[in-house]
PLY file of the C-alpha trace (Angstrom):
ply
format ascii 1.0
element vertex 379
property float x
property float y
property float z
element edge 378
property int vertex1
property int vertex2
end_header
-35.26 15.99 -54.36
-37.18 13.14 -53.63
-34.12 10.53 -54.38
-31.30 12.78 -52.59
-34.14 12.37 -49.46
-34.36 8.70 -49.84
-30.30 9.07 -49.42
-29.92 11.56 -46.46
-32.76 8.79 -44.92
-30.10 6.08 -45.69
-27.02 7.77 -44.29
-28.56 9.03 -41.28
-29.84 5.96 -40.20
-27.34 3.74 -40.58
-24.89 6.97 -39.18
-27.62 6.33 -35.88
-27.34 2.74 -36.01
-23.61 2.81 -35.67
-23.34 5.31 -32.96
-25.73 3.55 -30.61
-23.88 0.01 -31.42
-20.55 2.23 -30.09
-22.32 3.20 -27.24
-23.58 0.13 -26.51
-20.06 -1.51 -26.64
-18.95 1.26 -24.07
-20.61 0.53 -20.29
-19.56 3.75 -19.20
-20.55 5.57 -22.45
-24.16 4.40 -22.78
-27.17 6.03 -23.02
-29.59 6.83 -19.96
-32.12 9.24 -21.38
-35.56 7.10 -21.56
-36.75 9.29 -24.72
-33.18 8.72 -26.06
-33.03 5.18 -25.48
-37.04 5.10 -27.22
-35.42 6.54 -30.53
-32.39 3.72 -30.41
-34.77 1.22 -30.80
-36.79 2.84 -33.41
-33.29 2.90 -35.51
-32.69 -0.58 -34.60
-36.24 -1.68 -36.06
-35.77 0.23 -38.87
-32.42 -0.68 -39.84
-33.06 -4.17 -39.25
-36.12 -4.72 -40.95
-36.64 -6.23 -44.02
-37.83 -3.05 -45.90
-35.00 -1.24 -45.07
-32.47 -3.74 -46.34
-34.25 -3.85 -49.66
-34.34 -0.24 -50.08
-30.02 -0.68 -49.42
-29.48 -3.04 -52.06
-31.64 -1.26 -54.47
-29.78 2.49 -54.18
-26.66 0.49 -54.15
-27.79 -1.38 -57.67
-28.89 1.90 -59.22
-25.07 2.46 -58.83
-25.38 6.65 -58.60
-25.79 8.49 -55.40
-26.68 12.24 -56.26
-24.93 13.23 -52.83
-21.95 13.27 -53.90
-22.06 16.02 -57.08
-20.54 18.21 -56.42
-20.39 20.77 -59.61
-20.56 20.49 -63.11
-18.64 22.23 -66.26
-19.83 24.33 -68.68
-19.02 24.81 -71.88
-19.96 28.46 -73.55
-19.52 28.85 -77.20
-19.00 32.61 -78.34
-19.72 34.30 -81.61
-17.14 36.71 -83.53
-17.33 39.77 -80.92
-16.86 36.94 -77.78
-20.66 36.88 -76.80
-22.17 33.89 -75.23
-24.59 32.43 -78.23
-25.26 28.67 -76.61
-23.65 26.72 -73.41
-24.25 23.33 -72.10
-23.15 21.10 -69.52
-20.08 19.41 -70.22
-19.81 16.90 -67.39
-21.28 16.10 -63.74
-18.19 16.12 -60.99
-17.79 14.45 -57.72
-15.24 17.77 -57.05
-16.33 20.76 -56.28
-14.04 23.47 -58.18
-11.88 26.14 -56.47
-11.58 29.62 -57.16
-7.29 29.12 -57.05
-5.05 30.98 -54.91
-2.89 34.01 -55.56
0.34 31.81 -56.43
-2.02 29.38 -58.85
-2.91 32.10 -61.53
1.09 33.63 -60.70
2.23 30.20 -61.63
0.32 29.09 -64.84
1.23 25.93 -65.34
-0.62 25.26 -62.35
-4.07 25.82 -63.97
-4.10 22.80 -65.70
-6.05 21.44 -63.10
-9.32 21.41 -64.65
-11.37 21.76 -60.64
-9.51 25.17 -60.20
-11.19 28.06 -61.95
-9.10 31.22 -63.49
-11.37 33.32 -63.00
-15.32 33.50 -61.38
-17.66 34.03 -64.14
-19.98 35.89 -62.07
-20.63 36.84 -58.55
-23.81 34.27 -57.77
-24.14 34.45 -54.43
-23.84 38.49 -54.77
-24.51 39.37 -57.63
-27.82 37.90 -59.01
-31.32 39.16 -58.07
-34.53 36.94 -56.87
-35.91 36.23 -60.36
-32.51 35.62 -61.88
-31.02 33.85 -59.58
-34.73 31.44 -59.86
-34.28 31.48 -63.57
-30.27 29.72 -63.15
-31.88 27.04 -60.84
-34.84 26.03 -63.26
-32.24 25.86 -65.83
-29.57 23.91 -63.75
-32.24 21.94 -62.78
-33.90 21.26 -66.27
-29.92 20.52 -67.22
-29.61 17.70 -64.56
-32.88 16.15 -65.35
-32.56 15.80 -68.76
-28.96 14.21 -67.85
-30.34 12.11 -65.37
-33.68 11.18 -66.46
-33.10 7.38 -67.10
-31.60 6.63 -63.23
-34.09 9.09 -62.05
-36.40 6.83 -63.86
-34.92 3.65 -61.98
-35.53 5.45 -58.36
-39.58 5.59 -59.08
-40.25 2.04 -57.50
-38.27 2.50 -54.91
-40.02 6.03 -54.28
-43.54 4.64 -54.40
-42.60 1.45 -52.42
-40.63 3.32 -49.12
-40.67 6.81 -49.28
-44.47 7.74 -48.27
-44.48 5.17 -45.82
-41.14 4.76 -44.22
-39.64 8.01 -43.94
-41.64 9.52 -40.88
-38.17 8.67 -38.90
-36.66 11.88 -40.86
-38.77 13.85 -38.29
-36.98 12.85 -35.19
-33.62 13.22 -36.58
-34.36 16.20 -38.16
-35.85 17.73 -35.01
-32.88 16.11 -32.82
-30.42 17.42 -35.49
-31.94 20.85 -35.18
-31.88 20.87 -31.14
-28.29 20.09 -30.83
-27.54 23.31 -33.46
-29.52 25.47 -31.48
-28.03 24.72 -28.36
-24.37 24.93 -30.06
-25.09 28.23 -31.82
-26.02 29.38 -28.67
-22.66 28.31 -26.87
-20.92 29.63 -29.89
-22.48 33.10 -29.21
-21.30 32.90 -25.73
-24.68 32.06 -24.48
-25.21 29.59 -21.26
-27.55 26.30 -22.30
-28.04 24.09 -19.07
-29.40 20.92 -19.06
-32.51 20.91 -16.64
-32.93 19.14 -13.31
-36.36 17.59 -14.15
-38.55 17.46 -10.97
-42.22 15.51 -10.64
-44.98 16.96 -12.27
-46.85 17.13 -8.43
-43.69 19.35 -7.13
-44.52 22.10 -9.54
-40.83 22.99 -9.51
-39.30 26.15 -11.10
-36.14 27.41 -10.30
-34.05 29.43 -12.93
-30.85 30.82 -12.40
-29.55 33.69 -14.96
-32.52 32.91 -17.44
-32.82 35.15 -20.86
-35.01 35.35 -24.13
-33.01 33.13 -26.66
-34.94 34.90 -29.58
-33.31 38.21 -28.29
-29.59 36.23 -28.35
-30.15 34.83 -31.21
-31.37 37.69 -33.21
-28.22 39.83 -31.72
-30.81 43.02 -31.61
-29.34 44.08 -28.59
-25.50 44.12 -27.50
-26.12 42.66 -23.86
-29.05 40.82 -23.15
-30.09 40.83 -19.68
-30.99 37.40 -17.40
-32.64 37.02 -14.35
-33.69 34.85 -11.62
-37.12 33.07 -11.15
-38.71 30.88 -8.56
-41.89 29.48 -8.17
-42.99 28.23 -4.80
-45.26 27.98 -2.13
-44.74 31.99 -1.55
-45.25 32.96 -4.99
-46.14 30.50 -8.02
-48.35 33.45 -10.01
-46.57 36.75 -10.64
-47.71 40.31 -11.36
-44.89 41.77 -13.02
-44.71 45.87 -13.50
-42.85 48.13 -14.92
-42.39 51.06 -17.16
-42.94 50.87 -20.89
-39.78 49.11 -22.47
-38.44 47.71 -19.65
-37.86 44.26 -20.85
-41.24 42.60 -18.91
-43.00 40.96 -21.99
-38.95 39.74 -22.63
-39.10 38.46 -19.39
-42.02 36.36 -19.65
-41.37 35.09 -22.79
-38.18 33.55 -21.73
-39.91 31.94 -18.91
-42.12 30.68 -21.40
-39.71 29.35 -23.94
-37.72 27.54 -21.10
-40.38 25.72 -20.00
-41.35 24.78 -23.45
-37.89 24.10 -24.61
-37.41 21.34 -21.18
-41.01 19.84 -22.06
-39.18 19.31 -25.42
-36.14 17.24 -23.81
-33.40 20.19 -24.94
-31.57 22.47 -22.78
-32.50 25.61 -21.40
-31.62 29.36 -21.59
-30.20 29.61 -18.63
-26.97 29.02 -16.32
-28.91 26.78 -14.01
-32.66 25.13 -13.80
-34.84 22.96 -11.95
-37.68 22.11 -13.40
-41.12 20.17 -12.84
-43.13 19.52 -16.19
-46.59 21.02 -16.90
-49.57 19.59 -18.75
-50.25 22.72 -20.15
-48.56 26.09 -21.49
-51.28 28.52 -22.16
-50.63 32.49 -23.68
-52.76 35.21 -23.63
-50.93 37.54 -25.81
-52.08 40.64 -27.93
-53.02 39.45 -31.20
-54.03 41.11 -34.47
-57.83 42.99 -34.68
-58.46 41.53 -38.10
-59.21 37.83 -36.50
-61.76 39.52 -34.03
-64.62 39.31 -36.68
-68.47 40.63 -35.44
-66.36 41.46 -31.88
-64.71 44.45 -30.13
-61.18 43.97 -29.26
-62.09 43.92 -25.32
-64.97 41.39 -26.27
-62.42 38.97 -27.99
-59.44 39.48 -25.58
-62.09 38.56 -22.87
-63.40 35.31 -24.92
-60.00 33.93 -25.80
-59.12 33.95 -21.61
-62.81 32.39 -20.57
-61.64 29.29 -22.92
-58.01 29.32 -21.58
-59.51 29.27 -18.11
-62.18 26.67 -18.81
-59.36 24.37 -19.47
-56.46 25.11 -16.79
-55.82 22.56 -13.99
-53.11 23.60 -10.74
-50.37 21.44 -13.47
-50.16 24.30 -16.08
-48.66 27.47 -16.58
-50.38 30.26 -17.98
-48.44 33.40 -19.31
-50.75 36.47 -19.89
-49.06 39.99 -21.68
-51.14 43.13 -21.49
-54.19 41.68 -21.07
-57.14 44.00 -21.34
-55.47 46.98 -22.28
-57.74 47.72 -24.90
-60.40 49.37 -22.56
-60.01 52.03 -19.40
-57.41 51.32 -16.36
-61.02 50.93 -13.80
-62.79 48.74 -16.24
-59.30 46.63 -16.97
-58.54 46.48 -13.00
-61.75 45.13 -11.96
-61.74 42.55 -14.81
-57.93 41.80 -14.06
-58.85 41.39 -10.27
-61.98 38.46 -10.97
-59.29 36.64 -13.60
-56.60 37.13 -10.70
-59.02 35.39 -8.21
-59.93 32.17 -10.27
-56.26 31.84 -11.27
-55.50 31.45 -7.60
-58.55 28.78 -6.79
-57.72 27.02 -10.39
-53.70 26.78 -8.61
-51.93 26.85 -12.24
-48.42 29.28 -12.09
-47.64 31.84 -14.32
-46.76 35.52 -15.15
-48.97 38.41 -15.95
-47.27 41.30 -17.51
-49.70 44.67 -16.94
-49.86 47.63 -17.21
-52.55 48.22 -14.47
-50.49 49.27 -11.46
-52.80 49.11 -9.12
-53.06 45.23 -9.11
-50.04 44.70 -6.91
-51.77 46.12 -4.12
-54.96 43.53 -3.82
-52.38 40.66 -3.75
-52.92 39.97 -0.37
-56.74 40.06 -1.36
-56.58 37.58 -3.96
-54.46 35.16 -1.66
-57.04 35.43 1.00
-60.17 34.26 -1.09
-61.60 30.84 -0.07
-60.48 27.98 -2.09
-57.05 29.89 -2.99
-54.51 27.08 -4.25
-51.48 29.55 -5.68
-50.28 32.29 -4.48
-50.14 35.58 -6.10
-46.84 37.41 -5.64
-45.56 40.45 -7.57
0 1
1 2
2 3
3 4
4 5
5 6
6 7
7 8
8 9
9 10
10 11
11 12
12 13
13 14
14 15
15 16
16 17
17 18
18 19
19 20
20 21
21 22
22 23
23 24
24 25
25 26
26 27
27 28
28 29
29 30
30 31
31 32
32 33
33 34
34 35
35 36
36 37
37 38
38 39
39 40
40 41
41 42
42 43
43 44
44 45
45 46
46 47
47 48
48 49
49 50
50 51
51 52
52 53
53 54
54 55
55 56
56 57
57 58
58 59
59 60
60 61
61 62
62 63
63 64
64 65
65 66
66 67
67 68
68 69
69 70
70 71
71 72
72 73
73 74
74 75
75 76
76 77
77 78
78 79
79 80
80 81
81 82
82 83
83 84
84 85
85 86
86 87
87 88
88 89
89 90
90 91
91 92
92 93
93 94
94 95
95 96
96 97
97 98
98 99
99 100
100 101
101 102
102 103
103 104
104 105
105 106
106 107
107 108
108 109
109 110
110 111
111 112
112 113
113 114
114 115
115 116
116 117
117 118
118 119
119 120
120 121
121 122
122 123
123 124
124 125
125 126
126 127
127 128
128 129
129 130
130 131
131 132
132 133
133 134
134 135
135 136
136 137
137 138
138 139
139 140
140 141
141 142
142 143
143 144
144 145
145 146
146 147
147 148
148 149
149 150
150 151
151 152
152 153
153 154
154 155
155 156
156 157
157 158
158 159
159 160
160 161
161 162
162 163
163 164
164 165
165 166
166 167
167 168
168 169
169 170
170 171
171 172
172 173
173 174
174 175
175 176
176 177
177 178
178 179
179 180
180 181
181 182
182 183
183 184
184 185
185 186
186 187
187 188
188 189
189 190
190 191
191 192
192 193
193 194
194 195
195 196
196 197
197 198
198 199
199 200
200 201
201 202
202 203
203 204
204 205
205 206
206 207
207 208
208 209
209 210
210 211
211 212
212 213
213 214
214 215
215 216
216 217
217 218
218 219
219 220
220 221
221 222
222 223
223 224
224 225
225 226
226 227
227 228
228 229
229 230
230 231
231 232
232 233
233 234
234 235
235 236
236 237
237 238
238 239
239 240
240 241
241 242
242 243
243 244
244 245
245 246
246 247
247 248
248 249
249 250
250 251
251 252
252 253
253 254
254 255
255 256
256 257
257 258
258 259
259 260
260 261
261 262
262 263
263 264
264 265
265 266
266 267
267 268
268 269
269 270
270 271
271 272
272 273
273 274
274 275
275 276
276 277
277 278
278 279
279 280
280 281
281 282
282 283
283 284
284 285
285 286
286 287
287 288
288 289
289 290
290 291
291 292
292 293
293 294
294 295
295 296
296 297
297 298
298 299
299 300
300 301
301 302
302 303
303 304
304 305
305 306
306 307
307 308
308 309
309 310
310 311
311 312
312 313
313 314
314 315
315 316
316 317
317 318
318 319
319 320
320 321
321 322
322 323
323 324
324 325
325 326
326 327
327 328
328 329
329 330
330 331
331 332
332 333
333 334
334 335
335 336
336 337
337 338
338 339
339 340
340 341
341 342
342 343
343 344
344 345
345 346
346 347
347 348
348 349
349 350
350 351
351 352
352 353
353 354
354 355
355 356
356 357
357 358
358 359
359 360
360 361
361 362
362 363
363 364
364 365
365 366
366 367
367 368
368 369
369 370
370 371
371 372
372 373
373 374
374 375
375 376
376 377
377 378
């Protein structure tokens, strides 16, 4: 595995390398994204440098790149009542073989090509359980090593001398690689991705337009998923947000959530339209399991886990909170609520709180009025 990654690393960079020298070529065509623009000189150093060129001439010398095997045949020997008693691998192909058409095993003479296959031996994909399907991997695996075990042998330098230390570019291009499938399995499902209008950090901008929980697309749990609007400004940049049980709040929030996170990321977003400021900061406050909350009652811990969140929040974050303090009665959890309420408007961060303490709502113009107040509470 460790040669075939020393080969993606080789195609991918000089795939990069050739892409931005296009783009380059092309005025109108060229790149503007800062971040972007960051990465094409990475490649450039990379593929440029003397390392890299060494590590090219010495996969090319080995003269075998495992990418391109593609399957391998089999031979099975069988005893006098046609049972298997020994197979081995026959040869290592660049072709992949084809299960043959309708009008291949109609026309025999056809079959003579030795990549299409008469019949499937056996249903892999279907038919094989977890242990046996582990068991055909060791031994295909075991198969190819023993085949390949003097190149294989050739590839150690060059593993020792580049891979530890000159693969860490893998990471960008795999998480680049994965952004631009999310956002086109998205599309595929019939999902809006937008790219963001990126505001200053000091605007403490957030406008979405028809925003929705992307886990809740992708997942397909539910036939329509629902989007909404959300603002933030200087009438409303924490929200209080109510409901009955079910009623798609904590979905709500989360979405917020995972927009924000996804433009502080430099993809697109969830939704048909944004404008967005960066934070410094995305804090939760979600439920999480009892078995962490060691020598502590669940109230106790829920309680410590916000003091630290709020130790550390500046008017520049955002701060999503989900049932908070539901673990004790609706009078205790509304007085508590109210205090965190209060210092979440002096602190000035933005945010949601999902409760299920309905009387909260009410005190908003209480909170707003408290001296110091930097954020409005809205519900």
């Amino acid at each position: 595995s460790a040669v075939r990654y020393l080969e993606m690393y080789e195609e991918l960079v000089d795939l990069f390398s050739d892409v931005f020298t296009k783009l380059e070529q092309d005025v109108a065509s060229d790149i503007r994204s800062e971040g972007m623009k960051g990465f094409r000189k990475l490649i450039y150093e990379v593929s440029h440098s003397e390392e890299y060129q060494n590590l090219k001439r010495e996969m090319a010398a080995t003269g075998k790149n495992f990418g391109y095997l593609k399957s391998v045949t089999i031979g099975i020997n069988l005893d006098d009542n046609l049972r298997p008693k020994e197979a081995g691998i026959i040869s290592v192909n660049e072709k992949a073989f084809s299960a043959g058409s309708i009008i291949d095993k109609l026309m025999k003479h056809r079959l003579n090509d030795r990549q299409v296959m008469m019949t499937p031996l056996y249903p892999l994909q279907k038919g094989l359980h977890g242990e046996e399907q582990k068991a055909l991997n060791y031994a295909m695996g075991s198969a190819l090593q023993t085949i390949f075990e003097k190149p294989l042998r050739s590839f150690e330098p060059l593993i020792q001398n580049y891979y530890k230390a000159n693969t860490a570019l893998l990471d960008d291009i795999r998480f680049l690689t994965a952004g631009v499938k999310f956002i086109l399995d998205m599309r595929d499902r019939g999902f809006e991705m937008c790219r963001p209008q990126i505001c200053p950090v000091e605007e403490k901008v957030c406008e979405l337009k028809q925003v929705y929980n992307p886990m809740l697309a992708m997942r397909g749990v539910e036939k329509t998923v629902v989007s909404n609007e959300f603002v933030l400004d200087e009438k409303g940049r924490f929200y209080l947000v109510t409901g009955p049980n079910h009623g798609g709040k904590s979905i709500f929030a989360y979405s917020v959530g995972m927009a924000q996170a996804l433009c502080q990321l430099g993809l697109f977003v969830p939704a048909y339209q944004a404008k967005m400021s960066p934070v410094t900061g995305i804090f939760t406050h979600f439920p999480v399991s009892d078995e962490n909350n060691y020598g502590k009652g669940r109230l106790e811990s829920e309680c410590a886990r916000l003091s630290e969140i709020l130790s550390q929040l500046s008017e520049t974050d955002m701060l999503l909170m989900d049932e908070s303090f539901s673990s004790t009665s609706g009078l205790e959890a509304g007085y508590i609520a109210s205090e965190v309420l209060t210092g979440i408007g002096v602190i000035g961060c933005c945010g949601l709180f999902v409760t299920h303490i309905h009387d909260l709502p009410m005190k908003v113009s209480e909170y707003n009025a408290y001296p110091g107040n930097r954020s409005k509470i809205d519900n």
